[in-house]
N, C-alpha and C positions, 0 to 999 in steps of 0.2 A: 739645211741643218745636218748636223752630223751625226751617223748611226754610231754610237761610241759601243765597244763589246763586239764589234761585227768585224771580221776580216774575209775577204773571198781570194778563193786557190783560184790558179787561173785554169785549175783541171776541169772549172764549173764553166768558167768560159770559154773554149778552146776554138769557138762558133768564132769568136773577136779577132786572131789573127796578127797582131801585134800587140807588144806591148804599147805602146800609146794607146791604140783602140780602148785596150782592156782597162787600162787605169782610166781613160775618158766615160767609159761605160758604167763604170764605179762611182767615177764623182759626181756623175750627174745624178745619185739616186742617195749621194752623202755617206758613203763608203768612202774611209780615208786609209782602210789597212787593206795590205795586200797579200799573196804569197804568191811568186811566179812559181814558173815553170823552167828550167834554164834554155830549153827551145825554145823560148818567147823572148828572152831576154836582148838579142840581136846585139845591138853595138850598145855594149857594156858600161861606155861612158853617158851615151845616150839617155839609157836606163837609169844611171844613176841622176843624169841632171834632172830627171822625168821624179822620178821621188824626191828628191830635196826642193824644188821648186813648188811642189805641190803637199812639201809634207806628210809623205806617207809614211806609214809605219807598215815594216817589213815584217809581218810575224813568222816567216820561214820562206827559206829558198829549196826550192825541190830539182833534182834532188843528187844526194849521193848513194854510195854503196854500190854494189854487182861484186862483189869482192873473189866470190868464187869464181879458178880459171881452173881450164885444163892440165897447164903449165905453168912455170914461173915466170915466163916473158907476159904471159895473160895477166896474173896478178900483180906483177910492175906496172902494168897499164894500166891497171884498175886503178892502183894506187896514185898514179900521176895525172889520172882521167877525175880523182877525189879530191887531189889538192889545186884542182883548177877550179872545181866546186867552190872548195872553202874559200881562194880570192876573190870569186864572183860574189858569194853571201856575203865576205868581209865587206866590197866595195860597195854592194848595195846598202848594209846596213841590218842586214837581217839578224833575227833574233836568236835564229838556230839554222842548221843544214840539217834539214828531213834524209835520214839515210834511210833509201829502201836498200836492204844488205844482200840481198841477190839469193837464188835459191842451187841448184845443184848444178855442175859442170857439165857441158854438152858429153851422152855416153855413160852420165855415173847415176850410180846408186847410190853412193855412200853419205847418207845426210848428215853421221857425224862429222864426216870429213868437212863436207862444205861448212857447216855450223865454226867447226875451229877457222877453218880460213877466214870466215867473217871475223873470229876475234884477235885472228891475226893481225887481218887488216886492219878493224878498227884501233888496235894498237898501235901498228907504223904511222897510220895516219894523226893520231889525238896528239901527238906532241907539233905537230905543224899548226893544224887547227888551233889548239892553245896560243901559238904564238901570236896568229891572227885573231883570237879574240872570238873565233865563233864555236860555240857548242854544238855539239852533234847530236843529234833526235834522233835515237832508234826510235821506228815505226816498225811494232810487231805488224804482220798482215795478219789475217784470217789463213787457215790452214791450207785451203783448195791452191794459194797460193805456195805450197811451200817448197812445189820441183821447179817452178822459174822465174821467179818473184824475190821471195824471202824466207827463208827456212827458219827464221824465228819467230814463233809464230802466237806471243801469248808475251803479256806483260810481266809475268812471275821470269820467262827465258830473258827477257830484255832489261830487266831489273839487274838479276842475276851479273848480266855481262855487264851494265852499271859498274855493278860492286868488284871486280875483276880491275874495270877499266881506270878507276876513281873518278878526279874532277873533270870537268870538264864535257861532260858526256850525260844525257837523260832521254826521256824517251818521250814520241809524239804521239798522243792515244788519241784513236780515229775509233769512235763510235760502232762504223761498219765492220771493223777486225775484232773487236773485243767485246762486243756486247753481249755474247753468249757465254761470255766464260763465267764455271761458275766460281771462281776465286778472284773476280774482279772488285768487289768492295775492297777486300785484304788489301790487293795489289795497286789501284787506287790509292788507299792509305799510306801502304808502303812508299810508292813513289811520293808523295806527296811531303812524307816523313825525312827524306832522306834529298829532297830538294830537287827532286830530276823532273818534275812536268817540265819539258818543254814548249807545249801544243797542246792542242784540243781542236781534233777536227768533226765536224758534224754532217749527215747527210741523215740517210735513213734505210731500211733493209725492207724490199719487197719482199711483198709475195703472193704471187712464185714472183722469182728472182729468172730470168732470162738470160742473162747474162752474166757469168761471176765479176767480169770486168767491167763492161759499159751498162750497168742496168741499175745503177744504186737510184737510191731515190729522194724526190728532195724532202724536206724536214716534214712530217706532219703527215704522207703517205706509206708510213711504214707501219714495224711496229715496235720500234725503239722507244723505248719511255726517255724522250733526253731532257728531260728537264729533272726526272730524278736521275740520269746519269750527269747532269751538269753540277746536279746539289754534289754528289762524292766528289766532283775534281774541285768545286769550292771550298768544299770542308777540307779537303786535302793540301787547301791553301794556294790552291794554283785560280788567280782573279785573272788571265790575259782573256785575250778575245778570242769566241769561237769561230772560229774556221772553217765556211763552207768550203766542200772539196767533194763536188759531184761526179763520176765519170759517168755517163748516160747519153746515149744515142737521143735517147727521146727529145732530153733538153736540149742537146748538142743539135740541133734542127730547130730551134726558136730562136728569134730577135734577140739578141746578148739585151736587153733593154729590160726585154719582158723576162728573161732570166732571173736580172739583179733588180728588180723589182719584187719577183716571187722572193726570193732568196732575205729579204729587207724585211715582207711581211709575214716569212714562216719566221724568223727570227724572233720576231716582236710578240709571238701568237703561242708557238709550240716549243720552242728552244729554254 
């Protein structure tokens, strides 16, 4: 039977190794949506026969963005390293490309510098992407991340560049980055108003938290209220499926089985 509302990143399973593994590992527990990773993706065509044979629905490809460079040959690259992003989510069929937009230049301080080169970028890039058909998901992070990650760091800044950028373009709100803000219902709303959900990713925030990067938690061990965080992205009009997207050492050392198992019945219980 099919878990309809449920999709898993393959950030949750990374224990699985390939893409086949990862999409076998899913369907045996009736998970039909997915989001790769583009290091998972391997032979492109592969991939793609692998979801249309099986019917998967892509709710995002991860990922794009790094946009800040040192120099200008750095951010040609970036940009050429983005629109090979967009043909992979084109060919797979995905629903958006997860930009993580990269955080400050090897050497700098200057975070508004890097912030404009993100909206640089996303500007050179959004007229290629339109032409292929795939929307771009800014994913605000969480702040800890904002010297080498993503320097946009809150859904009101990722909005903002939305409205800058026009069509085409929305943002992927990950529970772990935003759940503390306290102008998240407004910005919720906002996005919601203006049509940019493109995602909804789920896990949960220890504590203590050990890790800023590999220690998130899965749904129902935290202290994330997400079921009233699911009521705002619903009333805000965005119905796609939630998207587990765990990075964690702990889980990352369990059977992908027993994984997407838990992951099935935190969904069904706490989500």
């Amino acid at each position: 039977m099919s878990v309809e509302g449920l999709s898993i990143n393959f950030a949750t399973l990374r224990q699985g190794g390939s893409f086949g593994a990862i999409v076998d590992a899913c369907l045996a527990e009736g998970v039909t949506a997915i989001s790769p990773w583009r290091e998972y993706v391997g032979d492109l065509a592969e991939a793609t026969r692998i979801v249309a044979l099986n019917g998967l629905r892509v709710t995002g490809h991860c990922r794009g963005g790094f946009f800040p460079a040192a120099d200008a040959q750095g951010r040609l690259a970036a940009l050429e390293a983005n629109r090979r992003a967009v043909d992979e989510a084109a060919a797979l069929g995905a629903a958006c490309l997860v930009m993580v937009v990269g955080g400050l230049p090897p050497g700098s301080r200057d975070l508004p510098g890097a912030r404009a080169m993100v909206a640089d970028g996303m500007a050179e890039l959004l007229p290629y992407a339109r032409a292929a058909g795939v929307p771009l998901a800014i994913e605000p992070l969480h702040p800890t991340y904002a010297a080498d990650r993503a320097c946009i760091n809150t859904l009101k800044q990722s909005l903002d560049l939305c409205d800058e950028l026009g069509s085409g373009v929305g943002v992927a709100i990950d529970v772990y980055h935003v759940w503390w803000d306290p102008e998240l219902e407004a910005q919720i709303e906002r996005a919601g108003r203006g049509g940019r959900i493109l995602a909804h990713h789920v896990c949960d925030w220890l504590v203590p938290t050990t890790d800023p990067l590999n220690d998130r938690g899965m749904m129902g061990d935290g202290v994330i209220d997400l079921r009233r965080f699911r009521a705002l992205i619903e009333t805000a009009g965005f119905h796609g499926p939630q998207e587990v997207e765990i990075f964690s050492t702990r889980w990352g050392t369990r059977p992908i089985g027993e994984v997407v198992r838990t992951c099935v019945e935190r969904y069904r219980t706490v989500c």
